[in-house]
N, CA and C of each residue as an Amber inpcrd file, in Angstrom:
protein
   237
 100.1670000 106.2730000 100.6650000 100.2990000 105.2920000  99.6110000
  99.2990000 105.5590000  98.4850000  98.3500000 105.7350000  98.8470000
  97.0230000 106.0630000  97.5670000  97.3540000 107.3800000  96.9720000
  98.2200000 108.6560000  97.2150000  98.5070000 109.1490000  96.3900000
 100.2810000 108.7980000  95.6070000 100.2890000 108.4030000  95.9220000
 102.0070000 107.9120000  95.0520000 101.1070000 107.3930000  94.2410000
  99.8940000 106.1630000  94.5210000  99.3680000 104.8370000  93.2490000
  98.4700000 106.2560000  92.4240000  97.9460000 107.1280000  93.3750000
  97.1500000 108.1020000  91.8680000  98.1410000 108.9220000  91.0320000
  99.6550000 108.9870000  91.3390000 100.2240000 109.8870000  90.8110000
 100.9590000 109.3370000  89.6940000 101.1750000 107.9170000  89.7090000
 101.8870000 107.4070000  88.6410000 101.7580000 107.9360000  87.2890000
 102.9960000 107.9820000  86.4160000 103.4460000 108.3450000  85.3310000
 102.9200000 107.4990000  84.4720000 101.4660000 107.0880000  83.4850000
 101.8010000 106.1620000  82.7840000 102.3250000 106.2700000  81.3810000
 103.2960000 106.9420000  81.1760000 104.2740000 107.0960000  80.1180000
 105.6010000 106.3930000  80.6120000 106.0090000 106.6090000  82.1690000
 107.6520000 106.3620000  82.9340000 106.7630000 104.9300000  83.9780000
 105.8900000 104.2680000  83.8990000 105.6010000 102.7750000  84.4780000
 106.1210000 102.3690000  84.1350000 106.9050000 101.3000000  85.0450000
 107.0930000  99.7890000  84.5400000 105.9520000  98.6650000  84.3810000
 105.8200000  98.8360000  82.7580000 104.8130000  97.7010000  82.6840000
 104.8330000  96.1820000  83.5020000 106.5630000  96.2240000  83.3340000
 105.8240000  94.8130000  83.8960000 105.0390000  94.4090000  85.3310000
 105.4590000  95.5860000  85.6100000 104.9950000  96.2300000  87.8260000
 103.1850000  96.0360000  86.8870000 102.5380000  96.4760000  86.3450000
 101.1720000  96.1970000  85.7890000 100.3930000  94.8190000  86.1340000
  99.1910000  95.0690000  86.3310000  98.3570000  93.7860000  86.7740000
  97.4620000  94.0670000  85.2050000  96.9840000  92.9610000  84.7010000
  95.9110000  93.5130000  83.2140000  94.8660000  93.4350000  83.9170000
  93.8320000  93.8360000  83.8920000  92.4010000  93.4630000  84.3440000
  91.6470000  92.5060000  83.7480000  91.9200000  92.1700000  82.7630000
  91.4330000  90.5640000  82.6570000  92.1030000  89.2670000  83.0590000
  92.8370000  89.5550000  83.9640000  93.0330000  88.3140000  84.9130000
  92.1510000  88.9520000  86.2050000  91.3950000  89.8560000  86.8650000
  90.6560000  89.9370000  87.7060000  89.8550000  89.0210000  87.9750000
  88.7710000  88.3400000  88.8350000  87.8090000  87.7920000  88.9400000
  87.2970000  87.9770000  90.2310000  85.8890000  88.4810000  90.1590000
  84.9440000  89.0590000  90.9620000  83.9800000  88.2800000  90.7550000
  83.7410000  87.9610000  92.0050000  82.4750000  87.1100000  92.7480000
  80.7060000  87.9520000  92.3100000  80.1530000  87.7180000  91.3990000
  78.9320000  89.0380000  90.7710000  78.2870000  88.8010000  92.2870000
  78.1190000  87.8900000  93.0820000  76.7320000  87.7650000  94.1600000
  77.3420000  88.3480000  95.1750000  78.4610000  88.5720000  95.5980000
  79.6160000  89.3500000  97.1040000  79.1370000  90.6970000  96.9600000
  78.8300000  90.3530000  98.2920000  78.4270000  92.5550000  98.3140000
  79.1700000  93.4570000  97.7640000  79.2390000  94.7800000  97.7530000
  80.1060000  95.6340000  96.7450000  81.0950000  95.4740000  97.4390000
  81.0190000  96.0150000  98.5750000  82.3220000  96.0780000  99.5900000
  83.1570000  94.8650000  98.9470000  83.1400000  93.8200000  99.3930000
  83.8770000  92.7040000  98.7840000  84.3710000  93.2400000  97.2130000
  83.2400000  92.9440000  96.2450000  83.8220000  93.1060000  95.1550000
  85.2080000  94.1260000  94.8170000  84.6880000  95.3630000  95.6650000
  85.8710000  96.1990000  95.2820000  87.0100000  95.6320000  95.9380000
  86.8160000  95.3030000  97.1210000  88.2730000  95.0990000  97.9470000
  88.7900000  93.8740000  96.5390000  88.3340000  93.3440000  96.0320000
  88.7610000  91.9120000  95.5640000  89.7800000  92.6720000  94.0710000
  88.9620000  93.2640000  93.9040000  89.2860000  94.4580000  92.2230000
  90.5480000  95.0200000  92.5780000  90.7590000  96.0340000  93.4080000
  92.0330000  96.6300000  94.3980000  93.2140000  95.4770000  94.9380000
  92.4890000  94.7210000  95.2200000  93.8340000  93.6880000  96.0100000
  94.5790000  92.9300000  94.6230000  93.7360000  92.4910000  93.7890000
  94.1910000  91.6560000  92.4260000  94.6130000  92.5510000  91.5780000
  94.3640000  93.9340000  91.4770000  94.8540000  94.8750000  90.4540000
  96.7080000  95.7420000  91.1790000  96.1990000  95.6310000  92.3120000
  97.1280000  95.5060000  93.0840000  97.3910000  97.7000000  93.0010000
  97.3130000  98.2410000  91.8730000  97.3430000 100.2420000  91.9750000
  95.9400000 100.3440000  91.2340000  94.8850000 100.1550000  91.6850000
  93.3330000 100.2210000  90.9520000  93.5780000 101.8160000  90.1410000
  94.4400000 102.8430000  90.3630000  94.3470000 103.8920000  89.4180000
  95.0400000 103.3240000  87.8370000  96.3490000 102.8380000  88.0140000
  97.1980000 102.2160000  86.7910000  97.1290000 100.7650000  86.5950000
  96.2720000 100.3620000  85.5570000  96.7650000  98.6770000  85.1790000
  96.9680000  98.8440000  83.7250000  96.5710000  97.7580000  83.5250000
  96.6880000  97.3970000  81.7600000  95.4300000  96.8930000  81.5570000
  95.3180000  96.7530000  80.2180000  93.9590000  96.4860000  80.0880000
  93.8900000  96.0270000  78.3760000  94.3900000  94.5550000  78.1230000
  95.0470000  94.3970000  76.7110000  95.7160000  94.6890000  76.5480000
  97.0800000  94.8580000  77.1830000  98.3750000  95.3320000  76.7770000
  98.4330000  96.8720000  77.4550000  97.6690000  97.5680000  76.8560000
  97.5920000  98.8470000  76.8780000  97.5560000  99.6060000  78.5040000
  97.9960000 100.9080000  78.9680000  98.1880000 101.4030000  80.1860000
  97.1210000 101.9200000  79.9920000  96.3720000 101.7530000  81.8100000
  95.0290000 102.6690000  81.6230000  95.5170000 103.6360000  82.7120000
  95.3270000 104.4560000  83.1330000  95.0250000 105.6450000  84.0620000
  93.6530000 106.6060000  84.1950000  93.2580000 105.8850000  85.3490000
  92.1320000 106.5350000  86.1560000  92.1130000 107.4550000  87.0570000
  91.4660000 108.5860000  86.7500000  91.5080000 110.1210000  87.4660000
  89.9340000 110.2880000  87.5020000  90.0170000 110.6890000  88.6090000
  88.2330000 111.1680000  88.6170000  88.7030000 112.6360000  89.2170000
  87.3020000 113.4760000  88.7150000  86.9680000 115.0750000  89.1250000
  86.6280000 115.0440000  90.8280000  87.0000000 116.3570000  91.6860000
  86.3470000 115.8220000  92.6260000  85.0350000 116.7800000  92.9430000
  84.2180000 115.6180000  92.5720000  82.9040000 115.9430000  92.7540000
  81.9170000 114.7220000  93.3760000  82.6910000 114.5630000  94.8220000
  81.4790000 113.5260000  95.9470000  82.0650000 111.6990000  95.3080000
  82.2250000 111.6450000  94.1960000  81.9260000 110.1010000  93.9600000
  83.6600000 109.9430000  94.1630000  83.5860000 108.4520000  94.9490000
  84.6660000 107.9080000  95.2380000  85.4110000 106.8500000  94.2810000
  86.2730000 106.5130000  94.1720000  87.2620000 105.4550000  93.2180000
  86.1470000 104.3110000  93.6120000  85.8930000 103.7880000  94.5390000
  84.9690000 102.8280000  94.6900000  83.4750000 102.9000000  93.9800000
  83.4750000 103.9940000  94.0230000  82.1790000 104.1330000  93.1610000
  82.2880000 103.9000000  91.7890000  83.4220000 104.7670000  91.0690000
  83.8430000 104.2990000  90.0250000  84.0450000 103.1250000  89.5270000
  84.7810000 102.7200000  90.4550000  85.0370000 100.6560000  89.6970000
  83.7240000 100.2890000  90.3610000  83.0830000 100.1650000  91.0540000
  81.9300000  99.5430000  91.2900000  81.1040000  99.7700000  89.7910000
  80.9090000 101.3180000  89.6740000  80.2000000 101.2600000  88.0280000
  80.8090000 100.7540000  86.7500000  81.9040000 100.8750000  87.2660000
  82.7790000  99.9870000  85.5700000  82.3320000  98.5780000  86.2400000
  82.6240000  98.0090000  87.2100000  82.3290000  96.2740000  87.0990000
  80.7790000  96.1630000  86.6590000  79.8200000  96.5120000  87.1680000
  78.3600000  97.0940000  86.9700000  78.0450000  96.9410000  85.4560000
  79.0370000  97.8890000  84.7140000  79.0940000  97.7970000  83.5910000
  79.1760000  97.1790000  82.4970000  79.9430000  96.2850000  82.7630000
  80.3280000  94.9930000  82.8330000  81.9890000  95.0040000  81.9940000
  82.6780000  96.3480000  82.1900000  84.0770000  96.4060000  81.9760000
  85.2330000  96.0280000  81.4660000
């Protein structure tokens, strides 16, 4: 399943299948673990959402850091 959600087309998505990420909401004091599971379950394909309308697609290099690491530093970030 996690590679079909990293492989998506976001040119051939169905937007409306899209979660935006500003309807997310993450608990700042829940350990990371939590936070991410919460980010993933409400985004529902954490590689493809929307984000203002717009399609995002997330690809990381592989070099050691995990998708969790990633959205952990974008929420961190404050995203």
């Amino acid at each position: 399943m996690t590679e079909a959600m990293k492989n998506v087309d976001p040119r051939k998505v169905d937007r409306s299948a899209l979660r935006d990420r500003s309807t997310v909401l993450i608990d700042p004091d829940a350990p990371t673990e939590e936070r991410i599971r919460a980010w993933i379950e409400q985004l529902g394909n954490p590689y493809v959402y929307l984000d203002g309308g717009v399609v995002v697609k997330l690809s990381f290099a592989d070099r050691g850091e995990t998708i969790e690491d990633r959205i952990n530093a974008l929420y961190l970030a404050g995203a």
